[in-house]
Rosetta silent file (secondary structure, phi, psi, omega in degrees, C-alpha in Angstrom):
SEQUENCE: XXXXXXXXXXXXXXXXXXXXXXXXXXXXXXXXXXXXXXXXXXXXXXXXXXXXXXXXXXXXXXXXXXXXXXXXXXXXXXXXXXXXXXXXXX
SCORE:     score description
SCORE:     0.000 S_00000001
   1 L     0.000  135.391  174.589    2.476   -5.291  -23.202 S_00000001
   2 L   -93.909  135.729 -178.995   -0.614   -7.499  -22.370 S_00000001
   3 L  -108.220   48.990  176.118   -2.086   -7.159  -19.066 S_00000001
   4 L   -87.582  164.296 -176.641   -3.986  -10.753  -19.561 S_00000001
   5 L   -56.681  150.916 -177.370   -4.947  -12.842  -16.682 S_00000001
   6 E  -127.580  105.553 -160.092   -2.476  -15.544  -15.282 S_00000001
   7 E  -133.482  104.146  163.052   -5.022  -18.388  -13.677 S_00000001
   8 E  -156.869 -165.761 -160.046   -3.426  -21.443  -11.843 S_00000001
   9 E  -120.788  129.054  172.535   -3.154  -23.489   -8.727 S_00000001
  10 E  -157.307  166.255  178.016   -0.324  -23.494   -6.061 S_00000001
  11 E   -76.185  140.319  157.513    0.559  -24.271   -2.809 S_00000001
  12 L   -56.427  148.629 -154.278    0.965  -21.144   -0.023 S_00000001
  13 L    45.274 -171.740 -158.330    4.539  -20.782    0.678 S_00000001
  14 E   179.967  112.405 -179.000    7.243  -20.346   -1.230 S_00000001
  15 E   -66.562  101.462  160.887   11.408  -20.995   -0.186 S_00000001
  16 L   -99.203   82.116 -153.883   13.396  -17.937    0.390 S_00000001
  17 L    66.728   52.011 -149.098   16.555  -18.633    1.655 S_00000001
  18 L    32.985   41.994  176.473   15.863  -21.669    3.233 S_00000001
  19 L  -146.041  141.227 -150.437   12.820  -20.153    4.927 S_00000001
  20 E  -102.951  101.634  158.522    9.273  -20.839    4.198 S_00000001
  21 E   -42.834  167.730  161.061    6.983  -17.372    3.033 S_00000001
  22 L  -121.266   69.343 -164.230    3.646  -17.364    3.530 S_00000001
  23 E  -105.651  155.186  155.845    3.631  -16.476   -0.572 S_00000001
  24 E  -142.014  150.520 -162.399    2.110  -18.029   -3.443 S_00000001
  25 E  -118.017  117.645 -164.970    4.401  -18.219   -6.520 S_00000001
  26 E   -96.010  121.945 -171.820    3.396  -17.068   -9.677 S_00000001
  27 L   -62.607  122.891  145.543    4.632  -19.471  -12.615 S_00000001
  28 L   108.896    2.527 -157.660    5.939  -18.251  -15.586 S_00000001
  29 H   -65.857  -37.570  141.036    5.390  -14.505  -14.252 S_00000001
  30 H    -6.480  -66.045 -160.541    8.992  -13.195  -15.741 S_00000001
  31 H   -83.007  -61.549 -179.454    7.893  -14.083  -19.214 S_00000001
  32 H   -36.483  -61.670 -157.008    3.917  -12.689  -18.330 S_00000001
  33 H   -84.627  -23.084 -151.342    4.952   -9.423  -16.800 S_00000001
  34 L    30.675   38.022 -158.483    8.406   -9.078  -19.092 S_00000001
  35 L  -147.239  156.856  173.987   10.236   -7.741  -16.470 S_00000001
  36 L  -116.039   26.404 -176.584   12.092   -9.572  -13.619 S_00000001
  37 L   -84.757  158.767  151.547   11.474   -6.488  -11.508 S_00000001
  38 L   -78.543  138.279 -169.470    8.752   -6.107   -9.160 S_00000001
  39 L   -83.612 -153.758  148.754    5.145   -5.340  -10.266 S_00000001
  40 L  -105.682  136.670  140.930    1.788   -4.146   -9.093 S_00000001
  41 E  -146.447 -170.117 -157.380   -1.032   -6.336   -9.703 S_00000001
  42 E  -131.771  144.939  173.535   -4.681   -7.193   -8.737 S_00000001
  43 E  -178.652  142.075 -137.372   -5.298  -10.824   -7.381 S_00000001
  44 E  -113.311  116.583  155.309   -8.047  -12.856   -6.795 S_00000001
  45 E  -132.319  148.172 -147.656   -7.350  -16.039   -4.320 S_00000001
  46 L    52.878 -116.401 -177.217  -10.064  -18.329   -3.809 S_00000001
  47 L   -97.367  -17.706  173.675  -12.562  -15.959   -3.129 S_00000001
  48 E   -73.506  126.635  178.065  -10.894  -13.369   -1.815 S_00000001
  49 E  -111.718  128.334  169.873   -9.446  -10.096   -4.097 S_00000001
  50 E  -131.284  147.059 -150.925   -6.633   -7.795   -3.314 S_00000001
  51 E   -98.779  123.057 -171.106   -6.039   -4.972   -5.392 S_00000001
  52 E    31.988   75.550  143.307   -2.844   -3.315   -6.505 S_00000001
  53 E   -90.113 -177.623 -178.796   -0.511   -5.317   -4.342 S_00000001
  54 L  -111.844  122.141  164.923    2.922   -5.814   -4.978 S_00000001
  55 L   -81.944  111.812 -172.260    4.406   -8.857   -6.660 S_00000001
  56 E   -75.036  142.914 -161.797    7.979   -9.453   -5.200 S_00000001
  57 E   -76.074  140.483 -178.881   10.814  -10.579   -7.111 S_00000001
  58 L   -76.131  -33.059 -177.439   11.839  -14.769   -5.753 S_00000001
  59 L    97.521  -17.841  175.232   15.324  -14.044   -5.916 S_00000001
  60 L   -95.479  -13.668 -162.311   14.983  -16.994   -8.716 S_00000001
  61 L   137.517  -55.305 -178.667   13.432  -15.000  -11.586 S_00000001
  62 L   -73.463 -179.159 -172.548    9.790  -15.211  -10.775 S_00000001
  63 E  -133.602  150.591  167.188    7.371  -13.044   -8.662 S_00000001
  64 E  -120.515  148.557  147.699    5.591  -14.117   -5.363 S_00000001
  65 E   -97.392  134.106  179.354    2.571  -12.681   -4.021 S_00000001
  66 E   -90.805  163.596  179.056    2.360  -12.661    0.132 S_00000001
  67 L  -116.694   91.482 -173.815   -0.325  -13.634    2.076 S_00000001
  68 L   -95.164 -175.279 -153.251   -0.791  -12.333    5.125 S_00000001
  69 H   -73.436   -0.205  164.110   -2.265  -13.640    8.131 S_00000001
  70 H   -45.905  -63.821 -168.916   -5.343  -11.744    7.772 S_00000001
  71 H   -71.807  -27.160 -170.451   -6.126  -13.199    4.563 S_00000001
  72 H   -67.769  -60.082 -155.582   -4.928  -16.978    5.414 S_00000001
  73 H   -60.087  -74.901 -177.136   -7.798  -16.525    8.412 S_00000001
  74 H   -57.546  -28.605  170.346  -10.053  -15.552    5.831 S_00000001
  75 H   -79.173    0.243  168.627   -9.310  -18.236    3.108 S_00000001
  76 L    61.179   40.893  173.713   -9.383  -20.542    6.451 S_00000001
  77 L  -149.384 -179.976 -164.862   -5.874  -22.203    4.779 S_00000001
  78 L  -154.096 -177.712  175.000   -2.123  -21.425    6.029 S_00000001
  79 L   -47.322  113.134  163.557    1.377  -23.174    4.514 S_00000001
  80 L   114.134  -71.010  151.429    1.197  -25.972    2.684 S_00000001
  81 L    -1.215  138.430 -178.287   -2.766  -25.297    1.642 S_00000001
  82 E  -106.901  148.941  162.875   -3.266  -25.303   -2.284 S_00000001
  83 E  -136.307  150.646  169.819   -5.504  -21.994   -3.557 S_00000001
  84 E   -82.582  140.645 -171.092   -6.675  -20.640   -6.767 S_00000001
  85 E  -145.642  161.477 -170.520   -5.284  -17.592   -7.669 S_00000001
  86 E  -150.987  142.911  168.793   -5.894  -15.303  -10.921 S_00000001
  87 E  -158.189  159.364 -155.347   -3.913  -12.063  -11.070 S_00000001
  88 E  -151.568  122.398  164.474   -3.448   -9.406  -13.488 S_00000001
  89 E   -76.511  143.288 -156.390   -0.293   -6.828  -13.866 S_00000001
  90 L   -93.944    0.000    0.000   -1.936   -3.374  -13.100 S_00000001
């Protein structure tokens, strides 16, 4: 399995039952990761890095990572804010 980097652009949040995380949703992560289970990984948004969180399953296929409100306060962005994110399964 390749642990390579997954590097794109998305908005914070991310529709769970008709209620809006404060997630960013990693594209294509099913096919990346090869599992539709949840992972570990290390991700980098903006500028900010957090280190063996867990990416949670969407209930669609995909994995979300959350963002909590520490980290919004530090990237200075909340729902609806676009961020760069780079993450790596662990």
């Amino acid at each position: 399995m390749s642990h390579a980097e997954l590097r794109f652009e998305a908005p914070i949040g991310v529709d769970v039952k008709g209620e809006i995380w404060p997630c960013v949703e990693i594209p294509g992560s099913a096919d990346s990761f090869g599992t539709r289970k949840a992972v570990r990984v290390d991700v980098e948004v903006d500028d900010i890095r957090l280190e063996n969180v867990g990416a949670m399953v969407t209930g669609t296929g995909g994995h979300m990572v959350s963002l909590n409100a520490k980290v919004r306060r530090q990237l200075g962005k909340d729902i609806g804010d676009v961020v760069r994110v780079a993450v790596t399964r662990r």
